[in-house]
C-alpha positions in Angstrom: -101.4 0.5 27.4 -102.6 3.9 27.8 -104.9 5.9 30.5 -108.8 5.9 30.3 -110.4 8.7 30.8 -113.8 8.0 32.1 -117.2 8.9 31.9 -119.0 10.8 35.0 -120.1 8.5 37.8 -122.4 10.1 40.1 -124.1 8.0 42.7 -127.2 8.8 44.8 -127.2 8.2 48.6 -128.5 8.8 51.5 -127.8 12.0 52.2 -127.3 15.7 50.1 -124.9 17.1 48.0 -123.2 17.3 44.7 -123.1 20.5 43.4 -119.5 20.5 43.9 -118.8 18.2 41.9 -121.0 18.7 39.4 -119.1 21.8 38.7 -115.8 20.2 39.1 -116.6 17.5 36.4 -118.4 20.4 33.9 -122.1 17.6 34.4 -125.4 19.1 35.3 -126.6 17.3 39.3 -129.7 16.1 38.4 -130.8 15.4 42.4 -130.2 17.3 45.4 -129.4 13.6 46.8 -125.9 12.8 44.3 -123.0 13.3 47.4 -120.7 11.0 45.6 -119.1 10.3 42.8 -116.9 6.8 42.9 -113.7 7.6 40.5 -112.1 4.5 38.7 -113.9 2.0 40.6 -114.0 -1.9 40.0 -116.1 -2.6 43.0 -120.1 -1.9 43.2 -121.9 -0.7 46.3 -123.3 -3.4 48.6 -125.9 -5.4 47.1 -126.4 -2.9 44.4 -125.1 -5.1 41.2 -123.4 -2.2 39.4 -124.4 0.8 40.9 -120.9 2.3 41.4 -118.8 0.5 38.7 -116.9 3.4 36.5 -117.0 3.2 33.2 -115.2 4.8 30.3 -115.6 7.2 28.3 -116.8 4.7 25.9 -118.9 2.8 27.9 -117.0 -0.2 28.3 -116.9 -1.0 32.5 -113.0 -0.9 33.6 -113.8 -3.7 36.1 -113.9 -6.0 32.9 -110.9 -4.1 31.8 -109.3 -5.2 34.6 -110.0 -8.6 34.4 -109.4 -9.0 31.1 -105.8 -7.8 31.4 -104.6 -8.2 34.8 -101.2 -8.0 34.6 -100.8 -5.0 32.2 -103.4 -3.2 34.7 -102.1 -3.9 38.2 -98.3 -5.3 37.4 -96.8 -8.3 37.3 -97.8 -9.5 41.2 -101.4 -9.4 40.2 -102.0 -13.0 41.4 -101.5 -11.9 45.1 -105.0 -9.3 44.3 -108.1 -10.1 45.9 -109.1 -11.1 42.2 -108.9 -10.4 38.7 -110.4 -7.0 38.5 -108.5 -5.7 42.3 -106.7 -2.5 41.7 -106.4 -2.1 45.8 -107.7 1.5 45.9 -111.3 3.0 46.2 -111.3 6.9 45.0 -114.3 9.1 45.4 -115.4 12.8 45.5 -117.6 13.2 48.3 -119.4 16.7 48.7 -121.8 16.7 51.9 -124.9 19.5 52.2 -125.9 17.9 55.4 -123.9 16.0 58.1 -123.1 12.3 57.7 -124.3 10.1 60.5 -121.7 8.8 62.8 -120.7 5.3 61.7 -117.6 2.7 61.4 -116.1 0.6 58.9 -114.5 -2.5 60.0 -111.1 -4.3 60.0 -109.5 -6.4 57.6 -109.6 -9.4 61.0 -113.1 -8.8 61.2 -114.2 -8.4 56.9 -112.3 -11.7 56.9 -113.9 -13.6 58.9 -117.3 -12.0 59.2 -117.5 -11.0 55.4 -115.1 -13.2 53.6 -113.0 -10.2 52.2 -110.0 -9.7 52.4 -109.8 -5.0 52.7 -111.9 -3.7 55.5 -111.9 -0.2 55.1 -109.9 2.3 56.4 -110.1 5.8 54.4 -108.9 9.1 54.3 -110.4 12.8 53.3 -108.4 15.3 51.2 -110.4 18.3 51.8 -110.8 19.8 48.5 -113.2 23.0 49.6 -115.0 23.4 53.3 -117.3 26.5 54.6 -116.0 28.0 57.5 -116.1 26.5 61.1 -116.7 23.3 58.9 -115.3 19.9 60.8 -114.9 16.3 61.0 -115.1 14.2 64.1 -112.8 11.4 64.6 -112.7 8.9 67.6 -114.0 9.3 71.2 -112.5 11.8 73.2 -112.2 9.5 75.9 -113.1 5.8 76.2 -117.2 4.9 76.2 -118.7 2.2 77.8 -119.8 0.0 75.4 -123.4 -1.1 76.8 -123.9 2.6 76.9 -122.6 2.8 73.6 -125.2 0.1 72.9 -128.0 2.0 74.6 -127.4 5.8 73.0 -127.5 4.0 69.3 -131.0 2.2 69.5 -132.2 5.6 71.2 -130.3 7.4 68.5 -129.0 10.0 70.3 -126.8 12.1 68.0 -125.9 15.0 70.7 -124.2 12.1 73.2 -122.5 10.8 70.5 -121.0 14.0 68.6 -120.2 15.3 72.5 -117.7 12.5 72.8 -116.1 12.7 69.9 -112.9 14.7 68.5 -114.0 17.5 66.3 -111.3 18.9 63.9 -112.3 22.0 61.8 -111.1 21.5 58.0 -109.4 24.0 55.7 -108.3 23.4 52.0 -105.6 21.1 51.9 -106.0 19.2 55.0 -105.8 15.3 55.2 -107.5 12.8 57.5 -106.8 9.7 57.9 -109.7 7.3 59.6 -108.1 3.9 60.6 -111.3 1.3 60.4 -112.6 0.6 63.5 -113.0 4.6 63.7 -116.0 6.6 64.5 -116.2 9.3 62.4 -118.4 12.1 60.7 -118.4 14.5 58.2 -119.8 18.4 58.6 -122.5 19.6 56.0 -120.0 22.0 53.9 -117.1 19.7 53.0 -116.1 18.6 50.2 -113.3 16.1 49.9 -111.6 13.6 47.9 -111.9 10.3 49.5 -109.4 7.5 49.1 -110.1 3.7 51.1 -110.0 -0.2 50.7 -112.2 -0.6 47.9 -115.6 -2.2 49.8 -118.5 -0.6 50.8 -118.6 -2.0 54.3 -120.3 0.5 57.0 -121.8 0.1 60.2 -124.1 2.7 61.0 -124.4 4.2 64.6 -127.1 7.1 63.7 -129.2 6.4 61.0 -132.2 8.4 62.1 -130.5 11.9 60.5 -130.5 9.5 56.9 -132.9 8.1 54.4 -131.6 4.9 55.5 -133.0 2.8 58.1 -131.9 0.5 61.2 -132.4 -2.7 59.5 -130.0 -1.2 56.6 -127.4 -0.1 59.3 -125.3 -3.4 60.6 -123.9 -5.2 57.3 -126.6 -7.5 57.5 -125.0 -9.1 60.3 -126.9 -7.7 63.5 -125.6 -5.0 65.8 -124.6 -7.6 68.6 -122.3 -9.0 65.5 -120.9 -6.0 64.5 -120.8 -3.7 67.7 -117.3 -5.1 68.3 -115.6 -3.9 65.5 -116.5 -0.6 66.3 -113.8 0.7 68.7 -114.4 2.0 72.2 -111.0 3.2 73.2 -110.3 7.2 73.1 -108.0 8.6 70.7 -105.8 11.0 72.3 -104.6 13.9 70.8 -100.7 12.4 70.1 -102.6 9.9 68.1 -105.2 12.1 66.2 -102.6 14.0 65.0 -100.7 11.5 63.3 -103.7 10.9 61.6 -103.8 14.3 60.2 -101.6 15.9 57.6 -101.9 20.1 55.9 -100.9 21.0 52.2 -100.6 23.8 50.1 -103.1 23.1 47.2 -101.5 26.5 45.3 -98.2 25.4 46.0 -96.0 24.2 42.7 -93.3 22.0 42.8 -91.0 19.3 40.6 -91.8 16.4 42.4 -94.9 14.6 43.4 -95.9 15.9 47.4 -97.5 13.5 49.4 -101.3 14.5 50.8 -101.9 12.2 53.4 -100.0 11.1 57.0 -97.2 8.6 56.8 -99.6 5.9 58.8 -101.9 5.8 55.7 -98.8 4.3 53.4 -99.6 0.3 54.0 -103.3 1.1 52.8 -103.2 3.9 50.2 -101.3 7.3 48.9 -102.1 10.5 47.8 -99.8 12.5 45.6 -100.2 16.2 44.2 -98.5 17.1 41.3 -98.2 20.5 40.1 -95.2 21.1 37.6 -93.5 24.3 38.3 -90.3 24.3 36.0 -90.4 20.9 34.9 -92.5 17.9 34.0 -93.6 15.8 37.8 -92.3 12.5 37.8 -94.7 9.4 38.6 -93.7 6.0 39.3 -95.1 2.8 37.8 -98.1 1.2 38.5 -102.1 1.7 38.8 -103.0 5.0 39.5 -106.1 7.1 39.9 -105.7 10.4 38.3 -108.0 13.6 39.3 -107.1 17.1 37.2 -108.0 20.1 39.8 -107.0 22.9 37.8 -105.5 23.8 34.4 -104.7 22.0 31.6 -101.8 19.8 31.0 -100.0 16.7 29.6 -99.4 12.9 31.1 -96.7 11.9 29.4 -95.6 8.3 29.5 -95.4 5.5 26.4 -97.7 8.2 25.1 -98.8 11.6 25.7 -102.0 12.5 26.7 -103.8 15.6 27.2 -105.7 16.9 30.2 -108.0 19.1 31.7 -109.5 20.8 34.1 -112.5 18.5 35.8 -111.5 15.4 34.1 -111.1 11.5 35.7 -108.4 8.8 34.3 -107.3 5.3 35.6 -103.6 4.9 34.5 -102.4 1.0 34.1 -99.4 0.0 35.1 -98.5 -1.3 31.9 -98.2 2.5 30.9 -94.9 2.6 32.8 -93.6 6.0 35.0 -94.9 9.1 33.6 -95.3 12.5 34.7 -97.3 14.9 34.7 -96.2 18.4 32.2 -98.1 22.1 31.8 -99.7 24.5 34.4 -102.2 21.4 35.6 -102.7 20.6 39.4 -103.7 17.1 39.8 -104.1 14.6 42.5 -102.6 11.0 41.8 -104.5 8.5 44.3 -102.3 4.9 44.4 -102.8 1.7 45.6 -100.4 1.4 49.4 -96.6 0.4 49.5 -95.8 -3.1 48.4 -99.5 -4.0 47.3 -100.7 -6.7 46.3 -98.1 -8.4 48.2 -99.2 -6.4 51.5 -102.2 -7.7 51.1 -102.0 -11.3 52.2 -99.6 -9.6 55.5 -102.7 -7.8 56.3 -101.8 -4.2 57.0 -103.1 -2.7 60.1 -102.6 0.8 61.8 
């Protein structure tokens, strides 16, 4: 078993941006509406048959590599996955020109039994570049009543909502960690990697600043359905800043440094790796590889070499590597103990 490096994945949505990762990935944008880009995905976006699903450099989908080797892909406790093609992890660049509306994702409790799915969706940012003054707003500052709640969505009112909510300016290097159930935005000028549970389940709050509309906003399910899974407790500042985490991105090192907050661990981890004297060591298992800078060398079973801009999904079956040369690269992995974890239903 050896890495795949895969093919550009771009993805239009609702809202601008791209550029950033157009230049990143060495692709030409070709629409001012291309935010995203889903790495080393084996899950589509909702109701969109494919849209989403990565693909080699080849062509040939990696969700039916997956399937087709299960074991070799995910390790030997593949059977406890979600199904044949589950790698537990959902990586994407996101690079936002305009605000993103204020919105949720749900629980695992509520996908379960509202969605039959197993993964809600908590997610975290790495913020890979951000324009000054540049933030993200996480959680209420203090609890809302929810029939008010209720009342300021259907009138869309985006300054009662923003107002209420925690805003955190961004730098280079800084993680945030959204625990589902969340509300939470995203400045115009950010651009971040974004790891989560790999669905595409969102419950919209403000729509209105979107191409998307109301109807499009509530899973399907109806806002008196879904309105519950959106939280209405405040987030205090002891507990926003466990959720936050800062990073050197320049910084070189021998070992792997972890990106995110320790809470994100049952769902998800980030690792940077940028050899200094000596190869980075990475453990076994499914791993989604981004290269940042530089060129470099994954060396496992086999060696492999890398550059600047480019995307690889790393089996398990390819035992513990590292990562060799002047190359900075993230290393996004499924959370500790998965699949297993999976059935015990993590929760923050």
């Amino acid at each position: 078993m050896k890495p795949a490096v895969l093919a550009p994945n771009l993805i239009d949505h609702f809202y601008r941006g791209g550029d950033r990762i157009a230049r990143l990935r060495g692709i030409e944008q070709t629409s001012d509406f291309q935010p995203e880009e889903w790495l080393a995905a084996t899950v589509s976006r909702a109701d969109q048959g494919d849209i989403g699903l990565a693909r080699t450099e080849g062509g040939e989908l990696l969700r039916d590599l997956v399937a087709a080797d299960p074991a070799a892909w995910v390790g030997p406790d593949h059977a406890d996955a979600a199904s044949a093609s589950d790698t537990g992890i959902l990586v994407k660049l996101l690079d936002a020109r305009q605000r993103l509306p204020v919105h949720v994702h749900p629980s695992r409790a509520f996908a379960a039994s509202h969605l039959d799915c197993p993964y809600g969706k908590t997610e975290a940012w790495f913020v890979l570049d951000a324009e000054p003054g540049s933030a993200v707003h996480v959680g209420w500052k203090e609890a809302v009543d929810r029939d008010e709640l209720d009342r300021r969505r259907d009138a869309q009112d985006s300054e009662w909502m923003l107002s209420r909510m925690n805003r955190i300016e961004v730098s280079r290097g800084m993680g945030v960690l959204v625990p589902a159930g969340t509300v939470h935005a995203i400045d115009a000028g950010i651009f971040v990697a974004e790891v989560q549970e790999p669905t595409d389940f969102s419950i919209v709050l403000e729509w209105s600043i979107t191409t998307s509309t109301r109807e499009e906003s509530h899973l399907g399910l109806g806002f008196d359905a879904v309105m519950p899974a959106v939280s209405t407790d405040a987030l205090g500042a002891d507990a926003l800043a466990a959720l936050v985490s800062r990073s050197d991105l320049d910084a070189r090192s021998d070992r792997a440094e972890s990106m995110l907050a320790p809470a994100a661990d049952p769902y998800f981890r980030v690792l940077h790796a940028a050899p200094s004297t000596r190869g980075v060591p990475i453990a076994a298992g499914f791993s989604v590889v981004l290269v940042l800078a530089g060129d470099g060398v994954i060396a496992g079973d086999a060696e492999i070499p890398v550059h600047s801009g480019q995307v690889l999904a790393v089996p398990a079956g390819f035992g513990a590597w590292e990562v060799r040369g002047p190359a900075s690269v993230l290393v996004a992995t499924p959370g500790a103990g998965w699949p297993r974890s999976l059935a015990e239903g993590a929760v923050i």
